[in-house]
PyMOL Python script that loads the backbone (N, CA, C, O; Angstrom):
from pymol import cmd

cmd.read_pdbstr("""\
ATOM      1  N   UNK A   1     -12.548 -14.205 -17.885  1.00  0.00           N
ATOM      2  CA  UNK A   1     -11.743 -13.152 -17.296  1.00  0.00           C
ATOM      3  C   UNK A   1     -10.335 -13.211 -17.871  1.00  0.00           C
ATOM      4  O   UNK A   1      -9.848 -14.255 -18.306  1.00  0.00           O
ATOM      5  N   UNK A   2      -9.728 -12.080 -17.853  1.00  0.00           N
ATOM      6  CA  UNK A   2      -8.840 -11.743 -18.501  1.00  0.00           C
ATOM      7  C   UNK A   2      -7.503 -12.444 -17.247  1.00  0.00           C
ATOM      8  O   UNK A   2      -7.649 -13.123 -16.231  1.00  0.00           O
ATOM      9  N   UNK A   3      -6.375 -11.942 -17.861  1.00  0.00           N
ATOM     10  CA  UNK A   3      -5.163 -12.204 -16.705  1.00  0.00           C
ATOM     11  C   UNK A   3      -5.016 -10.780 -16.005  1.00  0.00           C
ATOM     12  O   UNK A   3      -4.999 -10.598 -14.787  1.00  0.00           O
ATOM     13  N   UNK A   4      -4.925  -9.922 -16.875  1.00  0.00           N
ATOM     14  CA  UNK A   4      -5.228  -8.519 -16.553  1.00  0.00           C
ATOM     15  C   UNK A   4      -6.116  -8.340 -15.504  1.00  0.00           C
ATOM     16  O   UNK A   4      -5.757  -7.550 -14.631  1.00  0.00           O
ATOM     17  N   UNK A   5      -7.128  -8.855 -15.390  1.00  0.00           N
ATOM     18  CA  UNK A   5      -8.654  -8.592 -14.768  1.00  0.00           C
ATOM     19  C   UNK A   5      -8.284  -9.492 -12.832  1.00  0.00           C
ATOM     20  O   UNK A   5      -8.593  -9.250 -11.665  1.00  0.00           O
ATOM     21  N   UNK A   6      -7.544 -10.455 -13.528  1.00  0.00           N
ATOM     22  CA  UNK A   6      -7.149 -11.321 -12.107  1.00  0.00           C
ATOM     23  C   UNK A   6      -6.286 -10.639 -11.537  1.00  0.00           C
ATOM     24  O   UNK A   6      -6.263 -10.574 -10.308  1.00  0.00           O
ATOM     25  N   UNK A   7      -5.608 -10.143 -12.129  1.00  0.00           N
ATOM     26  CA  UNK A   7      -4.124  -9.622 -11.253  1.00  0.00           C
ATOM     27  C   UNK A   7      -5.201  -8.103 -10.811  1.00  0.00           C
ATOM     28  O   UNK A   7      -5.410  -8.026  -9.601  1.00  0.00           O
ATOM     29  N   UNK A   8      -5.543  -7.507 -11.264  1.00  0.00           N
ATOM     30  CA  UNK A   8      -6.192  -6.369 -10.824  1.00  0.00           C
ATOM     31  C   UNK A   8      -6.771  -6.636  -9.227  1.00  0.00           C
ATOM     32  O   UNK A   8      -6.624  -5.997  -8.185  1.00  0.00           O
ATOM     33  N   UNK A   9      -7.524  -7.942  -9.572  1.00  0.00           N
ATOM     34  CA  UNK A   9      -8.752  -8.319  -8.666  1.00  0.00           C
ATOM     35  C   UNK A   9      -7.643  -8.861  -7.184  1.00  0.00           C
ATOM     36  O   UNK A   9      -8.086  -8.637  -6.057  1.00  0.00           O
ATOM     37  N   UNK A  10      -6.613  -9.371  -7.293  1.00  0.00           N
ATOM     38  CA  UNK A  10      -5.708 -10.163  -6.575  1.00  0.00           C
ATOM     39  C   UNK A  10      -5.061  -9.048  -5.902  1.00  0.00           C
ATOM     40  O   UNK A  10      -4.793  -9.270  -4.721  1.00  0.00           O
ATOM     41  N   UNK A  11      -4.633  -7.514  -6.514  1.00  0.00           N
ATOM     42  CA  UNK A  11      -3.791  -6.390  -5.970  1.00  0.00           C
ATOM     43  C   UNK A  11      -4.674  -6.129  -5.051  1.00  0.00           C
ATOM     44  O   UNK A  11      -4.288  -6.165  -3.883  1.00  0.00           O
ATOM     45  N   UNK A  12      -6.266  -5.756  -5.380  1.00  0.00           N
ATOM     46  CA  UNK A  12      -7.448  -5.582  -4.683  1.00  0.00           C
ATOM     47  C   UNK A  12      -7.549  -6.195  -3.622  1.00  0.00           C
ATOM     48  O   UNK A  12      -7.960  -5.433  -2.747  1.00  0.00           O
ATOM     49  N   UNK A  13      -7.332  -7.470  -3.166  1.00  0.00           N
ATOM     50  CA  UNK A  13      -8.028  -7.930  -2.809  1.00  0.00           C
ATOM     51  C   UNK A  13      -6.173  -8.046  -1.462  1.00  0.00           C
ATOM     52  O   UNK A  13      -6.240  -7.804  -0.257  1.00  0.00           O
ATOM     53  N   UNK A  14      -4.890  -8.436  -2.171  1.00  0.00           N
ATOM     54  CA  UNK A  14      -3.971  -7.623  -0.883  1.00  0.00           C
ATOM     55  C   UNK A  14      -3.610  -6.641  -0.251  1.00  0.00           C
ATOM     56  O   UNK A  14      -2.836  -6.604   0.706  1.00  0.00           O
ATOM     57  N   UNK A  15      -4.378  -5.468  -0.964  1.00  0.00           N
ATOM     58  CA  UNK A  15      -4.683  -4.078  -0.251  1.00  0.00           C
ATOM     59  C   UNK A  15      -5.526  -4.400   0.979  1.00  0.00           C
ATOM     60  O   UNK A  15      -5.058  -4.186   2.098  1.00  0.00           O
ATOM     61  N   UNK A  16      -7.193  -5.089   0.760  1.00  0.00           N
ATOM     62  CA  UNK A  16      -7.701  -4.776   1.986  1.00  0.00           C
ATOM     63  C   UNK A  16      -7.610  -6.125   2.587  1.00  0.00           C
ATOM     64  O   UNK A  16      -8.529  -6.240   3.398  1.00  0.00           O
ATOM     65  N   UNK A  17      -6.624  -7.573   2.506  1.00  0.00           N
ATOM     66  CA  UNK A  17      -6.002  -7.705   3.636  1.00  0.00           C
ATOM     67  C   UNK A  17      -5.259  -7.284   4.606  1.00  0.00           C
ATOM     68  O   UNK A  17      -5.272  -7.326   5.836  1.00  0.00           O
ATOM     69  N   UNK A  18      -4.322  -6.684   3.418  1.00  0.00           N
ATOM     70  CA  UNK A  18      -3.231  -5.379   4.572  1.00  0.00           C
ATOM     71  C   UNK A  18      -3.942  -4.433   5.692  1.00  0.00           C
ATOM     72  O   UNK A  18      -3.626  -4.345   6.879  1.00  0.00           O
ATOM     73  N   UNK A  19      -4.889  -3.811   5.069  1.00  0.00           N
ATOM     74  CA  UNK A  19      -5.740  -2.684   5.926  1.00  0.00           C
ATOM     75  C   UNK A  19      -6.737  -3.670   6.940  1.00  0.00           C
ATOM     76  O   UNK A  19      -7.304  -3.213   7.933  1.00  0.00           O
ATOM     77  N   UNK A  20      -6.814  -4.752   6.606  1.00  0.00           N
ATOM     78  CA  UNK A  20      -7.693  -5.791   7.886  1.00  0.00           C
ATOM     79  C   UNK A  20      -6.578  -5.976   9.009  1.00  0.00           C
ATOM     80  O   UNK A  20      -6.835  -5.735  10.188  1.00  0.00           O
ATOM     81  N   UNK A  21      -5.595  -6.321   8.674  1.00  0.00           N
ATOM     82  CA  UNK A  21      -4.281  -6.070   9.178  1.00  0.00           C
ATOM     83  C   UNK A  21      -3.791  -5.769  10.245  1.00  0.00           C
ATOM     84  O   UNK A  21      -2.985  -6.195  11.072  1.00  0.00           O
ATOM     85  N   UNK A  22      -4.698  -4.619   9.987  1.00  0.00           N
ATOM     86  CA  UNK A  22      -4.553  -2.994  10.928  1.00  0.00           C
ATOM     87  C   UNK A  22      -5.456  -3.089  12.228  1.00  0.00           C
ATOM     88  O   UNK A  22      -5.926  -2.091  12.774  1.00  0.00           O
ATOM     89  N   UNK A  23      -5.650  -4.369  12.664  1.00  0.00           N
ATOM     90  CA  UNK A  23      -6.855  -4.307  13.697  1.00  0.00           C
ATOM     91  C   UNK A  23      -5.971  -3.620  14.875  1.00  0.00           C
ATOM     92  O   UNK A  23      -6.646  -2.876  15.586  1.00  0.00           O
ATOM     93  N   UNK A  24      -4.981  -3.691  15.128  1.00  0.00           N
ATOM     94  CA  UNK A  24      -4.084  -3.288  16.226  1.00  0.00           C
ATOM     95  C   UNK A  24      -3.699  -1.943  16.187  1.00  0.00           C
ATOM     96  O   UNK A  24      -2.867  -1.541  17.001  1.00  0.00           O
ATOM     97  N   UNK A  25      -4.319  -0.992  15.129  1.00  0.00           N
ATOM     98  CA  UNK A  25      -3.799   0.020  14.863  1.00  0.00           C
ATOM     99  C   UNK A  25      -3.656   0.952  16.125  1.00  0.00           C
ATOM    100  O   UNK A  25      -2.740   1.736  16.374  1.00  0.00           O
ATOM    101  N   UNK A  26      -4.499   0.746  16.673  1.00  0.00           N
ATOM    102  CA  UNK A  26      -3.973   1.198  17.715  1.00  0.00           C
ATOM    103  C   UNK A  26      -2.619   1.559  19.207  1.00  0.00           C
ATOM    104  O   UNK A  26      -2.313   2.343  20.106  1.00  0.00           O
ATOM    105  N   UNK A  27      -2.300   0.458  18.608  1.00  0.00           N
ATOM    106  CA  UNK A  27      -0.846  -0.531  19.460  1.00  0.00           C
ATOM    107  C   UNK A  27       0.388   0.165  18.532  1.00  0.00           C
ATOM    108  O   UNK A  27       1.562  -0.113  18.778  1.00  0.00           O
ATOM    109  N   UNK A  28      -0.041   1.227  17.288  1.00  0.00           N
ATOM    110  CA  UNK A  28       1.058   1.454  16.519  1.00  0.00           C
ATOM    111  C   UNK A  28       1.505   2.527  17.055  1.00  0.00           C
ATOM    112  O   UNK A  28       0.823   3.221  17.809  1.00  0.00           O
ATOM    113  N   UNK A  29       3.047   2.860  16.632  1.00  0.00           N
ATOM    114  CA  UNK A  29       3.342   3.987  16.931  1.00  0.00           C
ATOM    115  C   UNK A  29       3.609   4.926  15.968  1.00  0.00           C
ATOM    116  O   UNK A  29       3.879   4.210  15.003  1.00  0.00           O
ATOM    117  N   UNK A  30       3.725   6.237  15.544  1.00  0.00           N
ATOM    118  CA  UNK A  30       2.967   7.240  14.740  1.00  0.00           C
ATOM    119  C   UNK A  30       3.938   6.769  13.552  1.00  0.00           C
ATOM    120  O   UNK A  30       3.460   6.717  12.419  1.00  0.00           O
ATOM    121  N   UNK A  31       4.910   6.518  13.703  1.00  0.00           N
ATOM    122  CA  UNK A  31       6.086   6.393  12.790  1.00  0.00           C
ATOM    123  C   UNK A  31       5.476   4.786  11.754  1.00  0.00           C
ATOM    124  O   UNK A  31       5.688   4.645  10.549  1.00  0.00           O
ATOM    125  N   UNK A  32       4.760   3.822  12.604  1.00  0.00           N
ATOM    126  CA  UNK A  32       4.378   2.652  11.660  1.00  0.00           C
ATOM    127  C   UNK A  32       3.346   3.108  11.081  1.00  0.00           C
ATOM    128  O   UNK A  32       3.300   2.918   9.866  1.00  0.00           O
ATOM    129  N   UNK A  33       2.067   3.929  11.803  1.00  0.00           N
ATOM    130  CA  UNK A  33       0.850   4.355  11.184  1.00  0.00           C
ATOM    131  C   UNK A  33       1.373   4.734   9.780  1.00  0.00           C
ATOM    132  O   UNK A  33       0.957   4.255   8.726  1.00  0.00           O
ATOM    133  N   UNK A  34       2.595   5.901   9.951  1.00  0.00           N
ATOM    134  CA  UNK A  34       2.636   6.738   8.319  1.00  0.00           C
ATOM    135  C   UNK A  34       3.367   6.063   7.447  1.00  0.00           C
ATOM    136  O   UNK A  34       3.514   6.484   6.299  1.00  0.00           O
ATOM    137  N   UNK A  35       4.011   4.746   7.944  1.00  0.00           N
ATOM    138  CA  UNK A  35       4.506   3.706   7.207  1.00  0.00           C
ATOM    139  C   UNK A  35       3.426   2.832   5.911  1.00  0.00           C
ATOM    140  O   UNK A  35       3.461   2.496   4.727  1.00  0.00           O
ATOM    141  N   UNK A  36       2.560   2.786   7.073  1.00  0.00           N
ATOM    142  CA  UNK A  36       1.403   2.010   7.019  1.00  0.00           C
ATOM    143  C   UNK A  36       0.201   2.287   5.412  1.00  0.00           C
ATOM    144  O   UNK A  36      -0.286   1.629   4.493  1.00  0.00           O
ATOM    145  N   UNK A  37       0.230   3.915   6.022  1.00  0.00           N
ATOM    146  CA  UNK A  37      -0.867   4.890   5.245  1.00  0.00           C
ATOM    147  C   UNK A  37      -0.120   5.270   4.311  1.00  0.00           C
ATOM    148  O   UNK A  37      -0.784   5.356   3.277  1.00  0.00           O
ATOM    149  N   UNK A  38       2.060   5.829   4.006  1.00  0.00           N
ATOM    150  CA  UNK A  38       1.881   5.613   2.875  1.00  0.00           C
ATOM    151  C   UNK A  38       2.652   4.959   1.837  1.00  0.00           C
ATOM    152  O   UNK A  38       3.274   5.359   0.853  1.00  0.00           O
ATOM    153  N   UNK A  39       2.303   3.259   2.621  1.00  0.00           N
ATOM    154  CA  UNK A  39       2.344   2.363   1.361  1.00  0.00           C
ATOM    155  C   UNK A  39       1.188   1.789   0.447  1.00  0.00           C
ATOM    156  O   UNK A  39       1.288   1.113  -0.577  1.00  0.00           O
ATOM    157  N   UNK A  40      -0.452   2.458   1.404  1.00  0.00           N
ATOM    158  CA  UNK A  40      -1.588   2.112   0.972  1.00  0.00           C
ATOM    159  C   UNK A  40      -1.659   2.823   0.119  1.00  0.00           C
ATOM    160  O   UNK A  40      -2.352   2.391  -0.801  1.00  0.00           O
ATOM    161  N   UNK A  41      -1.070   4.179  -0.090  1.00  0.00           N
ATOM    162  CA  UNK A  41      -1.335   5.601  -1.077  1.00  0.00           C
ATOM    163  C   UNK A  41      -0.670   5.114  -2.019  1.00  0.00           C
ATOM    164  O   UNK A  41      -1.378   4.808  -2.979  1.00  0.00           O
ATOM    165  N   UNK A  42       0.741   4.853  -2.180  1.00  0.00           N
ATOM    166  CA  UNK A  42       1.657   4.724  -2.608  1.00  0.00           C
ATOM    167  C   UNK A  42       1.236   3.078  -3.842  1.00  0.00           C
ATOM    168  O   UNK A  42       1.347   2.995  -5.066  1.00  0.00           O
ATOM    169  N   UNK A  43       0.794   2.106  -2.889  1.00  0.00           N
ATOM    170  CA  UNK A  43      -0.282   0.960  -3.770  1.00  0.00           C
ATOM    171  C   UNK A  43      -0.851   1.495  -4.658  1.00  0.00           C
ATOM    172  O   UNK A  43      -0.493   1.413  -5.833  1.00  0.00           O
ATOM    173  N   UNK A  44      -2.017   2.252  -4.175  1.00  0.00           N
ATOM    174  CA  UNK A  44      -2.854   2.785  -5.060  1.00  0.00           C
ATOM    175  C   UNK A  44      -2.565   4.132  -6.234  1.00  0.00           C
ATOM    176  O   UNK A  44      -3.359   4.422  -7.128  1.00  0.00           O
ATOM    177  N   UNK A  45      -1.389   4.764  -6.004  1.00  0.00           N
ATOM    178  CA  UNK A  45      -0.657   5.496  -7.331  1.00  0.00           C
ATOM    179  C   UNK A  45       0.161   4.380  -8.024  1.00  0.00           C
ATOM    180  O   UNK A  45       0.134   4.099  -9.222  1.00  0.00           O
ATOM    181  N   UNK A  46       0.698   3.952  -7.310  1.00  0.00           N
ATOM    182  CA  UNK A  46       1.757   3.195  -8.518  1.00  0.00           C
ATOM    183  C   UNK A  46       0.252   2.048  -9.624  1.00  0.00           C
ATOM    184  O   UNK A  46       0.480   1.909 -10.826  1.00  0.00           O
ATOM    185  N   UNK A  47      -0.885   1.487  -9.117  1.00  0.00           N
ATOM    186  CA  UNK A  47      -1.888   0.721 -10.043  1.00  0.00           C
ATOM    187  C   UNK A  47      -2.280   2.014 -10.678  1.00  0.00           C
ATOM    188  O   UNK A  47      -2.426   1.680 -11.854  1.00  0.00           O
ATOM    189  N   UNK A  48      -2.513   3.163 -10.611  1.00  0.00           N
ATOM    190  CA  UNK A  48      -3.114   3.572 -11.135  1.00  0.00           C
ATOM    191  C   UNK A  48      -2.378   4.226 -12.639  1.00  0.00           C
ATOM    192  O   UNK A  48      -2.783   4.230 -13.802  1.00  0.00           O
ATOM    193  N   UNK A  49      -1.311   4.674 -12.088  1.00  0.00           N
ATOM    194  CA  UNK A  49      -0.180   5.296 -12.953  1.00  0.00           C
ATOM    195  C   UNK A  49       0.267   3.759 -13.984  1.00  0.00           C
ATOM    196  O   UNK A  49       0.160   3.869 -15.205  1.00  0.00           O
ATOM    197  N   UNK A  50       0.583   2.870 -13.591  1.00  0.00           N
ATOM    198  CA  UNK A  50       0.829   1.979 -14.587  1.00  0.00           C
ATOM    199  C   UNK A  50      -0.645   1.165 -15.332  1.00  0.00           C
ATOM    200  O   UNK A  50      -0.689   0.443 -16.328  1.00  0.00           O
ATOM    201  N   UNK A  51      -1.419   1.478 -14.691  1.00  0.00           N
ATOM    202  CA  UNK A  51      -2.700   0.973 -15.488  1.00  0.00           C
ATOM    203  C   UNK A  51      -2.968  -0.661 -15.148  1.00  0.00           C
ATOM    204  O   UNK A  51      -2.997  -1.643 -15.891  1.00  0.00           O
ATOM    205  N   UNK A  52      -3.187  -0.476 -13.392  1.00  0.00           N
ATOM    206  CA  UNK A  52      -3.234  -1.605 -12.201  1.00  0.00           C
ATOM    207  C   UNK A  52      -1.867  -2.844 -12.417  1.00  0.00           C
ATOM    208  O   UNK A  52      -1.929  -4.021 -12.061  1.00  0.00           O
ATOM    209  N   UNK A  53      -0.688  -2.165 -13.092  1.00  0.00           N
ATOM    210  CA  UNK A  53       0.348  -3.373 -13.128  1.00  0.00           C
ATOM    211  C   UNK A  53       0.527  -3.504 -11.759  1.00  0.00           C
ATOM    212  O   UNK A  53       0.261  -2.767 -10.809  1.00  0.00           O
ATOM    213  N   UNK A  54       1.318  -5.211 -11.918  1.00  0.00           N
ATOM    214  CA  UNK A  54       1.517  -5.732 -10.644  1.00  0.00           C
ATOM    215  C   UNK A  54       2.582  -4.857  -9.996  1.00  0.00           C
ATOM    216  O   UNK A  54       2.431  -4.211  -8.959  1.00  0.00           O
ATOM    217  N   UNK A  55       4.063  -4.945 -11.007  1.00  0.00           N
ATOM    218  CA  UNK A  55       5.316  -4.299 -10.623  1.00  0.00           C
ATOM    219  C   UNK A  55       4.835  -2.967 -10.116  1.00  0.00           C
ATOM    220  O   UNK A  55       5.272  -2.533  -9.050  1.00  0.00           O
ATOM    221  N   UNK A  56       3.943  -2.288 -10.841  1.00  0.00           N
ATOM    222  CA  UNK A  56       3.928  -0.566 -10.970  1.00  0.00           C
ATOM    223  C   UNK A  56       3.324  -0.668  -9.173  1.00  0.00           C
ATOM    224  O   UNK A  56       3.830  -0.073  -8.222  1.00  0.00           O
ATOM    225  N   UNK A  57       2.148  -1.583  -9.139  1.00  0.00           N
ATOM    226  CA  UNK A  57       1.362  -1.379  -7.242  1.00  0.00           C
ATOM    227  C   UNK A  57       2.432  -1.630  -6.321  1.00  0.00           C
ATOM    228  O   UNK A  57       2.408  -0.894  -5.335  1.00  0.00           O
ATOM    229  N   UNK A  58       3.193  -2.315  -6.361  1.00  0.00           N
ATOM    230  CA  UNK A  58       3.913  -3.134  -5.426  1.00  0.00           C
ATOM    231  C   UNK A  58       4.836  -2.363  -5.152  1.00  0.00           C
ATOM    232  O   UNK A  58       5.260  -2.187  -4.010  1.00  0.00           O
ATOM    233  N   UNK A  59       5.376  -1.653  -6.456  1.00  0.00           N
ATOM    234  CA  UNK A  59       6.792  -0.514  -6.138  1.00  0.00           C
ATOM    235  C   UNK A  59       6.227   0.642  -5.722  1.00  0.00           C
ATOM    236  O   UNK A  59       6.825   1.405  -4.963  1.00  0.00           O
ATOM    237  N   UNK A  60       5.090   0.864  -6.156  1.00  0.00           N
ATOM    238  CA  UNK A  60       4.413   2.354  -5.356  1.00  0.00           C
ATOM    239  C   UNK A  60       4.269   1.509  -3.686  1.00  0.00           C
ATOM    240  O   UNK A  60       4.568   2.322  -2.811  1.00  0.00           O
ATOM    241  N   UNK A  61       4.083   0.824  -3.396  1.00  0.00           N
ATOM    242  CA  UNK A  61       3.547   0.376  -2.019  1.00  0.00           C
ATOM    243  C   UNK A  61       4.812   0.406  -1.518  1.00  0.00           C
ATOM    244  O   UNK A  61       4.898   1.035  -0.463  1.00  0.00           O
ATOM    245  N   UNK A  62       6.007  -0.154  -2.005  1.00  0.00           N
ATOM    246  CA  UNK A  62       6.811   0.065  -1.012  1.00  0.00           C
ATOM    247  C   UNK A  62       7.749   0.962  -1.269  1.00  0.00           C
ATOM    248  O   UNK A  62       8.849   0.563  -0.887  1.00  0.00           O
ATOM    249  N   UNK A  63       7.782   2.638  -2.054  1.00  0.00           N
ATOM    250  CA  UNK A  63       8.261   3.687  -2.177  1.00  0.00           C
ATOM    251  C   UNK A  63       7.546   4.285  -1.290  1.00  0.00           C
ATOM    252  O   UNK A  63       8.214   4.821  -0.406  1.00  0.00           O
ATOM    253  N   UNK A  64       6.107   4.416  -1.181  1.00  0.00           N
ATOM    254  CA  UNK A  64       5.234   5.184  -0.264  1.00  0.00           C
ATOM    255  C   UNK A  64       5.249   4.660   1.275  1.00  0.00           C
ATOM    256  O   UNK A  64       4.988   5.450   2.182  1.00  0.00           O
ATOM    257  N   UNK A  65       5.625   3.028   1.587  1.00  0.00           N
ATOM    258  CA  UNK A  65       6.323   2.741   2.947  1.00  0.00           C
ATOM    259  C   UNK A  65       7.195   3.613   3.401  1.00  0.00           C
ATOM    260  O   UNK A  65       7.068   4.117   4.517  1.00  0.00           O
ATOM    261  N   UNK A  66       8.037   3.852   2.713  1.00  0.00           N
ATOM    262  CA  UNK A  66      10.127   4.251   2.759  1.00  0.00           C
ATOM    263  C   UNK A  66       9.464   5.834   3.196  1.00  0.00           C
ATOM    264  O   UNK A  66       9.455   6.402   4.288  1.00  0.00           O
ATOM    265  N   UNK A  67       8.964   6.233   1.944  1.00  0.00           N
ATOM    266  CA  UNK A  67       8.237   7.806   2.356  1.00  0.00           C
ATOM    267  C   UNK A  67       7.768   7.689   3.436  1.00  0.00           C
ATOM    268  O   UNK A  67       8.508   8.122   4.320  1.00  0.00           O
ATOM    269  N   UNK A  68       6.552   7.159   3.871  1.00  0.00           N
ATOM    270  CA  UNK A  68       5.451   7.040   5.099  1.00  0.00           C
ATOM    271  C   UNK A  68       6.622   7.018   6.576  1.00  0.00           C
ATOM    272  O   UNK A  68       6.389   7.727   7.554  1.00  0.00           O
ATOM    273  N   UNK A  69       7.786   6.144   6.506  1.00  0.00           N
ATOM    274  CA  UNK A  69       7.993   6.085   7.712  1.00  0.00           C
ATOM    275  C   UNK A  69       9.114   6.541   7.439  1.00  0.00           C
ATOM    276  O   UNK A  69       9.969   5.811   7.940  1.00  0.00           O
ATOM    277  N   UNK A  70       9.725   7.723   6.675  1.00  0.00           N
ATOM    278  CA  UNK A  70      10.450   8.777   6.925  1.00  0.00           C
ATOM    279  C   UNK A  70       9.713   9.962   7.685  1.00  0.00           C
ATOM    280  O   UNK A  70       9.887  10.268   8.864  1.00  0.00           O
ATOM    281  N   UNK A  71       8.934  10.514   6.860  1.00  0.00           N
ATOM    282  CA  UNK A  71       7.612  11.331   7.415  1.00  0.00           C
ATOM    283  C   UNK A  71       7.166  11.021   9.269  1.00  0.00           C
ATOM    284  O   UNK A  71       7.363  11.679  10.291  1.00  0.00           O
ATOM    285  N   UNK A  72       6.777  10.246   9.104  1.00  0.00           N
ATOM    286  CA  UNK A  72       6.585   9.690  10.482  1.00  0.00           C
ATOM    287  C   UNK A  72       7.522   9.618  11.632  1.00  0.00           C
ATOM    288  O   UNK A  72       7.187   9.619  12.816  1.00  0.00           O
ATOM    289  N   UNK A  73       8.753   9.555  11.153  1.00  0.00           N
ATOM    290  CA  UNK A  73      10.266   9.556  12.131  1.00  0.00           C
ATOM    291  C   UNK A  73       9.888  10.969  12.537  1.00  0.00           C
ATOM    292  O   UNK A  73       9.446  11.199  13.663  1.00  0.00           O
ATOM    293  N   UNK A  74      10.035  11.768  11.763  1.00  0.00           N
ATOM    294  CA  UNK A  74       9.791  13.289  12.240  1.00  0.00           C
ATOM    295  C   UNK A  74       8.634  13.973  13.422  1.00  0.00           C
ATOM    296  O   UNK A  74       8.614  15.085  13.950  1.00  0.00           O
ATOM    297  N   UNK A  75       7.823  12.926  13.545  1.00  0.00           N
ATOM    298  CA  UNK A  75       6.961  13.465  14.653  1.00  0.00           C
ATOM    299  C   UNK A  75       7.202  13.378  15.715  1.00  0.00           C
ATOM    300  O   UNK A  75       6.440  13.848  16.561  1.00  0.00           O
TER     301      UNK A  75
END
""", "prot")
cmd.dss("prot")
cmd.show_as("cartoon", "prot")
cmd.util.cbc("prot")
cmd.orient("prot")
């Protein structure tokens, strides 16, 4: 396996800890939910757009947080 292939597998694999995470989702309030949902979006554009870099997931995850729970203030 590549290093490429690990770091891919490792972004993977702290996405759906984060979303295991979520067992309480219920206990959230609307403003953490869209926090929540979009730093998962936001994960998954920034790997995809940089071609699964670490920097590129991590800064989409937490641009799409900042977004998510702006969005969410508003409800």
């Amino acid at each position: 396996m590549t290093f490429q292939t690990l770091a891919k597998a490792g972004v993977v694999l702290a996405l759906a800890g984060a979303m295991a995470g979520c067992s309480s989702w219920d206990n959230m309030s609307h403003r953490q939910k869209s926090a929540v949902t979009g730093a998962g979006i936001g994960g998954v554009a920034g790997a995809v757009v940089t071609g699964g870099g670490i920097l590129g997931t991590v800064g989409g995850a937490a641009i799409g947080g900042v977004i998510g729970d702006q969005v969410g203030k508003n409800r």
